[in-house]
C-alpha positions in Angstrom: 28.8 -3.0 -6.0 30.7 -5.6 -4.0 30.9 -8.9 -4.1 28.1 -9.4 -0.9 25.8 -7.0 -2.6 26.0 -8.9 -5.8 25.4 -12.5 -4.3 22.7 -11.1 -2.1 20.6 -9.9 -5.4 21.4 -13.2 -7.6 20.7 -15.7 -4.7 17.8 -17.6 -5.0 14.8 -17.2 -2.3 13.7 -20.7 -0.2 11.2 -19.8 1.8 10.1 -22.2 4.8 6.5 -22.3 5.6 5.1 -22.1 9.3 1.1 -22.4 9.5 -1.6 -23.2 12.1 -4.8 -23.7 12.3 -7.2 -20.5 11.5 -4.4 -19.2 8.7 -5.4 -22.3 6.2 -6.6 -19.0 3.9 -3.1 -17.6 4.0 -1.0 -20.5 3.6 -2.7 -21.3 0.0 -1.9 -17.9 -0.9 1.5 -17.7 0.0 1.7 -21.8 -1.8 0.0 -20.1 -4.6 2.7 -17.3 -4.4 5.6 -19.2 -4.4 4.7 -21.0 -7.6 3.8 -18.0 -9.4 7.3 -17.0 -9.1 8.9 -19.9 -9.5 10.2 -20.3 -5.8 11.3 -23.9 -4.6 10.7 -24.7 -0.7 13.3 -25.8 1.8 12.8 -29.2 3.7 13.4 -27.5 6.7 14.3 -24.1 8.3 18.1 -24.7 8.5 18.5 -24.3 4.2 15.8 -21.5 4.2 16.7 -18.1 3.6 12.9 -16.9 4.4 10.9 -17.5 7.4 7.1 -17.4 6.4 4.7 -17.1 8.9 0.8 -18.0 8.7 -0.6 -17.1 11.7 0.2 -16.3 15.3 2.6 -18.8 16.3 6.1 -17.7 18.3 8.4 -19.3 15.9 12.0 -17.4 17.7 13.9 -21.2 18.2 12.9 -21.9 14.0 13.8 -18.3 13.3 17.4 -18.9 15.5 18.0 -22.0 14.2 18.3 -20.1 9.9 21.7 -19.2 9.1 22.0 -15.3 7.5 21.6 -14.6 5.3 17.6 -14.5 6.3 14.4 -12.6 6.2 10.9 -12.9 8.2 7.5 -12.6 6.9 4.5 -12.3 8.9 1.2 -12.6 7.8 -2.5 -12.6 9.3 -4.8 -12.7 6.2 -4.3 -13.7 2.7 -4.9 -10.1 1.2 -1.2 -8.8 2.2 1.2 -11.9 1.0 1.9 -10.2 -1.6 3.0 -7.1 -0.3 4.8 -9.1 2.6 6.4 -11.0 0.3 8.5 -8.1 -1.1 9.1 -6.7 1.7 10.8 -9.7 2.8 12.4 -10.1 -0.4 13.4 -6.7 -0.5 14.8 -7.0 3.6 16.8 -10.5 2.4 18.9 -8.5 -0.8 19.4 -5.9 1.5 23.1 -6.4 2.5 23.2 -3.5 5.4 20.3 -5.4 7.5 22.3 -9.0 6.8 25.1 -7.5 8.2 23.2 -5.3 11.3 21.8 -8.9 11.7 25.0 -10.7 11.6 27.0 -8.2 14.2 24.0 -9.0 16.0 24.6 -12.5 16.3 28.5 -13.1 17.0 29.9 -9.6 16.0 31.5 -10.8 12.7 30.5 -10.3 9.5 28.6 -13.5 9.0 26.9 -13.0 5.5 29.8 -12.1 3.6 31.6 -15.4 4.9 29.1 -17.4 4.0 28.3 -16.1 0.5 31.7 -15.3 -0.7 32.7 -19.2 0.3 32.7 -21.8 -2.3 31.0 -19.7 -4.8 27.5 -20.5 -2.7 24.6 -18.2 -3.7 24.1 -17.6 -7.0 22.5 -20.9 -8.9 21.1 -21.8 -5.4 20.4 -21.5 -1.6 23.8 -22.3 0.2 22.9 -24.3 2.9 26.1 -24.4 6.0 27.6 -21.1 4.7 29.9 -21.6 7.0 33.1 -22.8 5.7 33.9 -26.0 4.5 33.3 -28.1 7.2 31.4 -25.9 9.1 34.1 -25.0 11.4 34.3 -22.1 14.5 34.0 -18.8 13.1 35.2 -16.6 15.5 34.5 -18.9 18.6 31.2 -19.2 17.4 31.0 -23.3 16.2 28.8 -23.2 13.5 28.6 -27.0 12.7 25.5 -27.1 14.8 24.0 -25.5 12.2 25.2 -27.4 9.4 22.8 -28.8 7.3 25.0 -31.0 5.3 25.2 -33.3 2.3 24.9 -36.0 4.3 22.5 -35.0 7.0 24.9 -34.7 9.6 23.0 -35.1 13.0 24.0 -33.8 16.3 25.5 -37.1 18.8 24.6 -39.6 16.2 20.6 -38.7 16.5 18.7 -38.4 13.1 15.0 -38.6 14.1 13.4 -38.5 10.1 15.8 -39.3 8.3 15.3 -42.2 8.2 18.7 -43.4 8.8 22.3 -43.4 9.0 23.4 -40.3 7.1 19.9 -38.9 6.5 19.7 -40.4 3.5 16.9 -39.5 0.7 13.9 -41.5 1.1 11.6 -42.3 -2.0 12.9 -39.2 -3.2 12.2 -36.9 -0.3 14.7 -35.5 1.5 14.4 -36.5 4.7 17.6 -34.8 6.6 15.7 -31.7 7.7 13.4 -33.6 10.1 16.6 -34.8 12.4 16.2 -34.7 16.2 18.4 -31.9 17.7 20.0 -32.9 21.1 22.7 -30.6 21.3 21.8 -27.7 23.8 18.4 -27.6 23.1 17.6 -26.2 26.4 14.8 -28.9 27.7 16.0 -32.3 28.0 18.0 -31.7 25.3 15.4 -32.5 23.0 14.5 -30.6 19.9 12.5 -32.3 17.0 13.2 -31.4 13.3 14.6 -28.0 14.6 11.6 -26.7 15.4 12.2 -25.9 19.1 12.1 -27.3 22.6 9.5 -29.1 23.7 8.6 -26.2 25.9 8.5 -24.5 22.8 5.4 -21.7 22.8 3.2 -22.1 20.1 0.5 -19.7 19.1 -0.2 -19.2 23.2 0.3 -22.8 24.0 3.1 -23.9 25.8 4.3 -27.6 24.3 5.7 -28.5 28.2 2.0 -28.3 29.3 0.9 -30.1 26.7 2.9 -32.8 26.8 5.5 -33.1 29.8 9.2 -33.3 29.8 9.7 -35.2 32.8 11.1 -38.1 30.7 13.4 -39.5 33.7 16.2 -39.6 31.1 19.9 -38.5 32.1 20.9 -35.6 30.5 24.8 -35.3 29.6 26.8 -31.8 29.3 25.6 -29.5 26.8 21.7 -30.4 27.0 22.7 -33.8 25.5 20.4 -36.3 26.6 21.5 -40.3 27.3 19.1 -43.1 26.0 17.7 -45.3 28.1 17.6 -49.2 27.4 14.8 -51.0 27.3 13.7 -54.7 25.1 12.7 -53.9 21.7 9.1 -56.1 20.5 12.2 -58.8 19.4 12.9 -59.2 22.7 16.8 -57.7 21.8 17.7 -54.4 24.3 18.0 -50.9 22.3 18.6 -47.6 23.3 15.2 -45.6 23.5 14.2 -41.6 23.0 11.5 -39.5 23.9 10.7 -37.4 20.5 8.4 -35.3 19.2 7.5 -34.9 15.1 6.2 -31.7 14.3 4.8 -29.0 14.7 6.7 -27.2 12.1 7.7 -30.4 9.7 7.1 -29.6 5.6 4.0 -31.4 4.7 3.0 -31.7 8.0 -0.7 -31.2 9.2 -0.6 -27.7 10.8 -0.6 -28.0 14.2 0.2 -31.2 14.6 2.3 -33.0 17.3 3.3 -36.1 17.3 4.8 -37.3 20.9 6.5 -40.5 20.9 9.4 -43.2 22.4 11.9 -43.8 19.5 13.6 -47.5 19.8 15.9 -48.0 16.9 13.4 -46.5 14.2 10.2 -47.6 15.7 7.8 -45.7 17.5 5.9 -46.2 20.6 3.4 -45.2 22.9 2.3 -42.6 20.8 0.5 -39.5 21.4 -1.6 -36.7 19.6 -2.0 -33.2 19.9 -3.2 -30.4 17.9 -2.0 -26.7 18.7 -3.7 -24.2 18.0 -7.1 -22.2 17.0 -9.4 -23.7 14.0 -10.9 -21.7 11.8 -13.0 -23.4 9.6 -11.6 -23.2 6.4 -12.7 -25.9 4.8 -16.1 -25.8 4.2 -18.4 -28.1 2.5 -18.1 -26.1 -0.8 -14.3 -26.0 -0.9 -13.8 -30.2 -0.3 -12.6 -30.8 -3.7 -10.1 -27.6 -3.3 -9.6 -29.8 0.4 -8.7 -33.6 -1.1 -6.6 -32.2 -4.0 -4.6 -30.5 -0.8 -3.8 -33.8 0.8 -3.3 -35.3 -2.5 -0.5 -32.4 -2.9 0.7 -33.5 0.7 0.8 -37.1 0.6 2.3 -37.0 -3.1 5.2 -34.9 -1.5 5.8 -36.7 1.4 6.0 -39.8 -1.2 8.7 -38.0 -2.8 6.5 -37.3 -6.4 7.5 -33.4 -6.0 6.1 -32.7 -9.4 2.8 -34.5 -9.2 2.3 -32.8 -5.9 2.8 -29.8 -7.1 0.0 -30.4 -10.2 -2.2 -31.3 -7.5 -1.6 -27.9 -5.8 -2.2 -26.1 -9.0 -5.4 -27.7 -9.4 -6.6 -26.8 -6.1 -5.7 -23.2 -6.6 -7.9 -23.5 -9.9 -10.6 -24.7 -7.5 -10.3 -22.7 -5.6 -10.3 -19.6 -8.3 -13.9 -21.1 -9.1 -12.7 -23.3 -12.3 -14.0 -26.8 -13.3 -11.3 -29.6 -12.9 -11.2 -30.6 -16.7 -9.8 -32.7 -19.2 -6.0 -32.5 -17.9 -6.9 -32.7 -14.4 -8.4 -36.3 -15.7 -5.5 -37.2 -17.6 -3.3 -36.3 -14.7 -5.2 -38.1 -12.5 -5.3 -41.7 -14.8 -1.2 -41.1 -14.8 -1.0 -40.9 -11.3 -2.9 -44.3 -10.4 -1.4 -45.9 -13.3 2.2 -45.9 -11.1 3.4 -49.3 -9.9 6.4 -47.8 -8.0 3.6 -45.4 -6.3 1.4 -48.3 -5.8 4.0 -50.3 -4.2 5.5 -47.3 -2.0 1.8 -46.8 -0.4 -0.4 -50.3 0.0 -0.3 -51.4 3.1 0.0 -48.1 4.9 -1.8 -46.9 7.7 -5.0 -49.7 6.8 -7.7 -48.1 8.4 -11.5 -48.7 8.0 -10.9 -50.8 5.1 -8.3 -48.5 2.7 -4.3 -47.9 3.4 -2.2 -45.3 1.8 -3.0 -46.1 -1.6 -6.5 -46.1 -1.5 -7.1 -43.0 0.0 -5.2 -41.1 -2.5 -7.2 -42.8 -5.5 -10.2 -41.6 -3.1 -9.2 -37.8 -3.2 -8.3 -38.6 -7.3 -11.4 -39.5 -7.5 -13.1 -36.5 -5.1 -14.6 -39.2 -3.0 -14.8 -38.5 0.3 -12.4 -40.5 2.5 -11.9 -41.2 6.4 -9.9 -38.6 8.0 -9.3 -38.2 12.0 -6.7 -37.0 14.3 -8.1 -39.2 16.6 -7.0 -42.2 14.6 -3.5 -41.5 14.7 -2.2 -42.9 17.6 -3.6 -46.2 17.3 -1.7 -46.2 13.0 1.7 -44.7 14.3 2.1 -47.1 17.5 4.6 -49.6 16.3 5.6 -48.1 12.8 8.6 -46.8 11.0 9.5 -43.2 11.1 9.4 -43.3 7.1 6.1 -44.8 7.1 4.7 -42.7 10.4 5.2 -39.9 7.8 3.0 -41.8 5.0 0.3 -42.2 7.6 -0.2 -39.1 8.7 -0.2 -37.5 5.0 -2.1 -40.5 4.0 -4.8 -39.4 6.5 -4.2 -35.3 6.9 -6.7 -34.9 9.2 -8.4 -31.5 9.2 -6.8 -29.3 11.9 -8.4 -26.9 10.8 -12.2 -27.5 11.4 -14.1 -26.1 13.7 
């Protein structure tokens, strides 16, 4: 065996969710999944080695965007995850499709460069794979792809990270939900790597949906210029048309946030939802429901291991069992936090609760106020970091009919 075939079958899987609307079914199985085998999600698609689709959605720019090695699952119902699932596990250890896939793509043998560098692989994911600084490979210049320590955006532009090098927010890694501007084909804009804005999802094209006309300059290489405009301080900042979502982690599915970016404030904000419902969440399944935006917000917050108790719970929900005495205990722990109760009064207020006391709502299984249509009133004027509270604070229901 060589040294290729050896990483391939000791590295670890990070599979990247896409869902939309009408797959809700599937996406809890393939959560469900993951945790069963002990599989940790990516941020974002660019340190995924597994594409995992639930739904019809065209997801090409995401799938472009992965570095090899890389696999793609598709699914349509929950009943064949499994089954998908090894295949794509079985397609991802497979070093003769990496490498058909790699010849593919620049002609070079692309997976055994970046598994054979630095030792990357084997106790994790490597993320740039593409030498140490990410440099050309073959006239091919990788650094575009380079997820980076630090976060490295493209031109200086880091849409969700929430800062200057991408840096870790409450905990949550932020880095993945960068704006793209280099060559991104429309405008130059691409949000969170998740494509163009004329990006075709699930039938819908995002240039109808939302424009592009932005009257920005665009410089060589799809890079676009900001504009200048006063800031609500009356100072003059650089300004960006962006877009968040709709394939974000934690991220309503469907969801499109369209926005103007001035320093790290948003503005003139609009809302969209892509894609078909399906109806998932009926009245029977609502605890399942407010446990799943208790798993979201909690993530988003940066609490990885209490959002991932509140996803086991809904699965057990789900699976027909009664929330008992740990659930409780579990529950009591989570309100008891001061550092969570400081990180989430105050956000999004709304109909008399914020952040905070929505997610004591879903503790409770108390029905709480959640609306799409609320959105762009609670984002205009707020923080990227806390734009991200608020809409897993109030994870509206994309998918109702």
């Amino acid at each position: 065996m060589d040294m290729t075939s050896w990483l391939l079958r000791r590295m670890a899987v990070r599979p990247f969710v896409v869902a939309v609307p009408g797959a809700t079914a599937a996406r809890l199985a393939v959560e469900r999944c993951f945790r069963e085998r002990g599989w940790r999600e990516a941020s974002n698609p660019v340190e995924a080695n597994m594409l995992v689709v639930a739904g019809d959605v065209d997801v090409d720019q995401v799938w472009e965007q992965m570095p090899l090695p890389k696999t793609k699952v598709e699914l349509r119902s929950e009943g064949e995850v499994v089954a998908a699932l090894d295949a794509g596990v079985a397609e991802l250890r497979d070093r003769h499709r990496q490498h058909d896939a790699g010849r593919r793509l620049s002609g070079h043998d692309m997976v055994g460069h970046r598994l054979e560098a630095a030792g990357s692989g084997v106790a994790g994911h490597e993320v740039a794979g593409h030498g140490a600084a990410g440099e050309d490979i073959g006239g091919h210049d990788m650094a575009g792809h380079r997820h980076g320590a630090a976060g490295s955006g493209v031109a200086g532009h880091e849409v969700a990270g929430h800062g200057a090098a991408g840096e870790d927010i409450g905990g949550h890694d932020m880095a993945g939900h960068r704006l793209e501007v280099a060559g991104s084909g429309v405008a130059g804009h691409e949000v969170a790597g998740h494509g163009t804005a004329a990006h075709d999802m699930g039938g819908h094209s995002m240039h109808s949906h939302h424009g592009h006309d932005m009257g920005e300059m665009v410089l060589p290489g799809g890079i676009p210029m900001a504009s200048r405009t006063e800031d609500r301080d009356g100072l003059a900042l650089d300004y960006l048309h962006v877009f968040l979502g709709p394939v974000l982690s934690d991220w309503p599915p469907g969801l499109v946030v369209k926005a103007i970016m001035q320093g790290d404030i948003l503005h003139e904000v609009e809302v969209d939802v892509i894609g078909k419902p399906g109806g998932y969440w009926t009245e029977d399944r609502m605890p399942a429901r407010r446990l799943d935006s208790c798993g979201r917000l909690l993530a988003v917050a940066g609490w990885d291991t209490a959002a991932a108790k509140a996803r086991q719970f809904r699965d057990q929900v789900l699976a027909g069992l009664e929330l008992g005495t740990d659930f409780h205990r579990w529950a009591r722990r989570v309100k008891r936090s001061r550092v969570l109760k400081w990180s989430l009064a105050g956000v999004g207020e709304w109909r008399g609760l914020d952040a905070w006391g929505r997610l004591n709502g879903w503790l409770d299984q108390v029905d709480v106020d959640q609306d799409v249509a609320a959105l762009s009133e609670l984002l205009d004027g707020s923080e990227l970091a806390t734009a991200r509270l608020i809409v897993a604070s109030i994870d509206p229901d994309t998918d109702h009919d």
